[in-house]
C-alpha positions in Angstrom: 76.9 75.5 96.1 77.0 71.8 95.5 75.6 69.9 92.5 72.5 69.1 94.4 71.7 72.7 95.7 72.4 73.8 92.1 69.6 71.4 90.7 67.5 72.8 93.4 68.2 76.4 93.0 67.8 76.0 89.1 64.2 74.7 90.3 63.2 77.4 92.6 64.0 80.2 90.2 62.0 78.6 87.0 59.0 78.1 88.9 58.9 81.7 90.0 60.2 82.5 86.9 56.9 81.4 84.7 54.8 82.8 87.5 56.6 86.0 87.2 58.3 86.6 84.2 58.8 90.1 82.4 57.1 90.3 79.0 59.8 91.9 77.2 59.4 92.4 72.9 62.6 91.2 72.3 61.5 87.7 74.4 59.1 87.3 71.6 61.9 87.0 68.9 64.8 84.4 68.2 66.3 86.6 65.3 69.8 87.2 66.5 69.6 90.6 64.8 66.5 92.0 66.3 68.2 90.3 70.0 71.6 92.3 69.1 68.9 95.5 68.9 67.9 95.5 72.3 71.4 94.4 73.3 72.9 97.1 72.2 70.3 99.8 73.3 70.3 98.2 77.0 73.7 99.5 77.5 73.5 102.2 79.8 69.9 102.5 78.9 66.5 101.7 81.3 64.5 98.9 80.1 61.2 101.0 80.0 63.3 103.7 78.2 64.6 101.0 75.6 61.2 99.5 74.4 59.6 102.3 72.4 62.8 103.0 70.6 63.3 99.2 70.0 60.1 99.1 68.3 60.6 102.1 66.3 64.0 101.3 65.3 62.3 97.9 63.9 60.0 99.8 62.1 63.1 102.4 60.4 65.2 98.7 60.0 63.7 95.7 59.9 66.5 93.8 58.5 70.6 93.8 59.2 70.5 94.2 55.5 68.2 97.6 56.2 70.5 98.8 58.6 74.2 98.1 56.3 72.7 99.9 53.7 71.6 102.8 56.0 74.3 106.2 56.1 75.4 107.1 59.4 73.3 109.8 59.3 70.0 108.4 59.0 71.5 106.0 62.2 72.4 108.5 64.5 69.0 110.2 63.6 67.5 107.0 64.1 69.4 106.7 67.9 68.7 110.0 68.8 67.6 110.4 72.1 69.4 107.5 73.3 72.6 109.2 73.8 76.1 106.9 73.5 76.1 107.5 70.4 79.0 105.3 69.9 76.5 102.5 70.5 75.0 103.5 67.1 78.2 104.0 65.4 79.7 100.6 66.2 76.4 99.0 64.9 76.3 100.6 62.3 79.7 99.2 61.2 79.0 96.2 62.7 75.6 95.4 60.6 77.9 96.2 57.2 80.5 93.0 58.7 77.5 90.5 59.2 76.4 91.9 56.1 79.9 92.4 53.8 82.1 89.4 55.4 79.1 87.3 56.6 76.8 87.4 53.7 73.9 88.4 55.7 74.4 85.3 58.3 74.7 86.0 62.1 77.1 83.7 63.4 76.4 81.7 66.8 79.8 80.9 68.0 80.8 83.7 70.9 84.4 84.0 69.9 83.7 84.7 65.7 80.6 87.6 67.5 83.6 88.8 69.5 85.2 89.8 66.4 82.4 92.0 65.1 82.6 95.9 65.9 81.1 96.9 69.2 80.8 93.3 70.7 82.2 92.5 73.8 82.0 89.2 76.0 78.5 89.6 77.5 77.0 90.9 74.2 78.3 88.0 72.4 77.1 85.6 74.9 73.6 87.2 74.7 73.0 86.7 71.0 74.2 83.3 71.8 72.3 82.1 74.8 69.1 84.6 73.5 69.2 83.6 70.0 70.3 79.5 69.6 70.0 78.8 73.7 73.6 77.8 73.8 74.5 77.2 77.2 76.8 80.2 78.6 77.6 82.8 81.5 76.3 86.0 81.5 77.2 88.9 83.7 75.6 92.5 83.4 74.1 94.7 86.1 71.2 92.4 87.3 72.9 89.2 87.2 76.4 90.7 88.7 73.6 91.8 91.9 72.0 88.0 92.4 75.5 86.3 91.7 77.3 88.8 94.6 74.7 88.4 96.9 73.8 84.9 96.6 77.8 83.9 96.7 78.5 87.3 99.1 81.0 88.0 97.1 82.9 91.2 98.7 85.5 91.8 95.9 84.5 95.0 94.0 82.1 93.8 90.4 84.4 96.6 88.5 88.0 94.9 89.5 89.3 92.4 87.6 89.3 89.5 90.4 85.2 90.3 91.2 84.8 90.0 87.2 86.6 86.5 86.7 84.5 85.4 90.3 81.4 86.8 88.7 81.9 84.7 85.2 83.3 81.9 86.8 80.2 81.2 89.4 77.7 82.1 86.3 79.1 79.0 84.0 78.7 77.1 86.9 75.0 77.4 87.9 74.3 77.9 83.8 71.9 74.4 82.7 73.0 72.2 79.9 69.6 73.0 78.6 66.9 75.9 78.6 69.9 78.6 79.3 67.7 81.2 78.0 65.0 80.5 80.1 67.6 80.5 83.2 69.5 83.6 82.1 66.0 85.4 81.7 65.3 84.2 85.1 68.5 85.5 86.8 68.1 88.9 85.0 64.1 89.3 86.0 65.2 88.3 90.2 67.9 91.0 89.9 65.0 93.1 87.9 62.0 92.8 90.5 63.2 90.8 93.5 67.2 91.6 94.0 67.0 95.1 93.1 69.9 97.6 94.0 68.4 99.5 96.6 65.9 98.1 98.5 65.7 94.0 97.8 62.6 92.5 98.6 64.6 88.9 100.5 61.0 88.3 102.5 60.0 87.0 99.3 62.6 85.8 97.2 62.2 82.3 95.8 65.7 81.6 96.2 66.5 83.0 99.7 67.4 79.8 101.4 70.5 79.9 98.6 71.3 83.4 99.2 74.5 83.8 101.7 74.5 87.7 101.9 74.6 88.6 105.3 73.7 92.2 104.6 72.3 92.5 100.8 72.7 96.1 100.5 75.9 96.7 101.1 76.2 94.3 97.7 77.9 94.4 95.4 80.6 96.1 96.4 82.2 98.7 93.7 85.6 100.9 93.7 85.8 104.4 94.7 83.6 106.5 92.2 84.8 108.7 89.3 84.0 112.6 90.3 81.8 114.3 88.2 83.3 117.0 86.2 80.7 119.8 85.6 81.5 122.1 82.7 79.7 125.3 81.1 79.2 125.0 77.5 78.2 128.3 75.3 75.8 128.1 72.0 74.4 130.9 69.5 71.0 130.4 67.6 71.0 132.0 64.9 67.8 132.4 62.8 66.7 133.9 59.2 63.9 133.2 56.4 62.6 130.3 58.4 66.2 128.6 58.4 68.3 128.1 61.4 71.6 128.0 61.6 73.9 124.6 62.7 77.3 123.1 62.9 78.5 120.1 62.2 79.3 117.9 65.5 83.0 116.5 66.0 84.4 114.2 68.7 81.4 114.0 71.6 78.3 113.6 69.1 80.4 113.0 65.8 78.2 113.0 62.3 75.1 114.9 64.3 74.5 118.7 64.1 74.3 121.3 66.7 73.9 124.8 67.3 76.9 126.8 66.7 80.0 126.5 69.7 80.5 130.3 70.7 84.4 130.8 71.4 85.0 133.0 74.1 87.8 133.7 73.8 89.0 135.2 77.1 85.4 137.0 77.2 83.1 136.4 80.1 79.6 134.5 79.0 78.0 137.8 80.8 79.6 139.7 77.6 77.3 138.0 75.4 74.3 139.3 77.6 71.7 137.0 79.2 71.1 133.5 77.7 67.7 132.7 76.4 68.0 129.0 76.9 69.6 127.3 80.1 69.9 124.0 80.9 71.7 120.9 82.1 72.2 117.4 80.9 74.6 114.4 82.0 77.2 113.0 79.8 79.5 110.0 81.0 81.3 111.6 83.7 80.8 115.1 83.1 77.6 117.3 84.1 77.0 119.9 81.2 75.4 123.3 81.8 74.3 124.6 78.4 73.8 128.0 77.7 72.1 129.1 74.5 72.8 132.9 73.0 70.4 134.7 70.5 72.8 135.7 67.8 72.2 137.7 64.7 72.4 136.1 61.1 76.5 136.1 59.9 77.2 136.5 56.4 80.2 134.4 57.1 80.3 131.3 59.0 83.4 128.2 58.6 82.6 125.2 56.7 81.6 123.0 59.4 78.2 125.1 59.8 75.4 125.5 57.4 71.4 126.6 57.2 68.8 124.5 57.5 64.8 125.4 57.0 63.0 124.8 60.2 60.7 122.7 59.3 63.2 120.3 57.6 65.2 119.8 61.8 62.9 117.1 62.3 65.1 114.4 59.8 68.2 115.5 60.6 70.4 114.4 63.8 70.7 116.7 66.3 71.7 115.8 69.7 68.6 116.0 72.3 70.0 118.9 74.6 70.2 121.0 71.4 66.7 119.3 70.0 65.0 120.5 72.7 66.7 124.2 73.2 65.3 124.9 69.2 62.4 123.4 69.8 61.8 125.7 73.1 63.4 128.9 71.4 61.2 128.6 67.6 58.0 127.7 69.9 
């Protein structure tokens, strides 16, 4: 696309832009802080999912100072329900830098956000662009889609040459000025017009640009992981009014769970019949959790403790096991 056709396409997708924009809370904001919320909760996370725990985590931290002076446990209680909850973890440590190292101060220069926990290229360019409208490339999921089709770009977005194409034909189209406009334009067509599945090209402002030849085989991506489906085993134990938990390690580190039954070489069908089933997704695995009614142990390890019932509702549990004692103590 030459410099002309560039003007022109920059032209075509503002005007539908103000016709057609998304309003979005964290458009209404320029605080880089509030920006790095949403950021950081749109990873892997629907838009419509994201904006009632944005404005609720807001609420719970206004301030990066709110949120460095927070424990981890009142963040991960905070994130609950988001799942990734190395999202939270790695703002979390992140807030305490700006806070501890940058008194406070966001920086706007990409490569000193880089250096913060948890911030990779495109997040860094976002609180850049999104928060002082410096003029950069960004590439997630909905741009990635307009950029591939409009350039028909047939090397895979998840190899390392369809990256670099994808970055390199973003800073090209980017504007001098009003980049966040622009970016918040390229994100709403991939959003509402060039969508994944069925792209509505009969009315794209931009078509005449668009060199796909057959938008739905685009983008292209590598082979895809296999899903690994495991079968997970859990006791509830109850007594008094208090319920009995463990302390989380690796998957949902610093939350708390109901008790990991170890088989041991037993069959589950030992333990008789489950009275909570259910499955849930996590990264590449598919869970199936079972939940076993268990009678009170005078001795349990370390890791585990009682809690009142009525007290689970501030503490961080993860929301397969949230909703399994909820269902159970009904």
């Amino acid at each position: 696309m030459n410099s002309k056709k560039t003007i022109s396409f920059r032209r075509a997708l503002s005007t539908w832009f103000h016709k057609s924009k998304r309003d979005l809370p964290w458009r209404q904001t320029r605080d880089p802080y509030a920006i790095l919320v949403s950021e950081i909760m749109l990873q892997q996370t629907q838009v419509a999912t994201v904006i009632p725990y944005y404005n609720r985590w807001l609420r719970r931290f206004p301030t990066i100072r709110s949120l460095a002076s927070a424990t981890e446990s009142e963040v991960l209680h905070a994130w609950e329900g988001l799942g990734y909850y190395a999202r939270a973890r790695n703002f979390h440590r992140c807030a305490k830098t700006i806070f501890g190292e940058w008194r406070g101060k966001f920086p706007n220069c990409p490569d000193a956000l880089r250096s913060l926990p948890g911030i990779g290229r495109y997040t860094a360019n976002a609180i850049a662009v999104f928060a002082f409208n410096k003029s950069l490339p960004i590439v997630e999921a909905n741009t990635a889609r307009v950029l591939t089709r409009l350039f028909n770009i047939r090397a895979p977005i998840d190899s390392t040459h369809g990256r670099q194409e994808l970055w390199k034909l973003s800073a090209k189209l980017v504007p001098q000025n009003r980049a966040r406009d622009f970016q918040n334009a390229m994100m709403d067509l991939g959003a509402l017009i060039c969508t994944a599945h069925n792209p509505r090209c009969q009315i794209c402002p931009v078509k005449k640009f668009c060199c796909a030849r057959d938008p739905v085989s685009l983008p292209r991506k590598r082979k895809r992981i296999t899903i690994v489906r495991l079968t997970e085993s859990h006791s509830l134990s109850t007594t008094k009014g208090a319920v009995l938990l463990e302390r989380c390690h690796h998957r949902w580190r610093g939350m708390w769970m109901l008790p990991q039954l170890k088989l041991d070489g037993l069959k589950p069908s030992s333990l008789g019949r489950p009275v909570y089933v259910s499955a849930f997704p996590f990264t590449h695995h598919r869970v199936n959790l079972r939940v076993f009614r268990q009678p009170p142990c005078e001795i349990y390890t370390p890791s585990q403790r009682w809690f009142p019932a009525d007290a689970l509702h501030a503490i961080p549990i993860p929301s397969p096991h949230r909703r399994a004692i909820n269902a159970l103590l009904a």
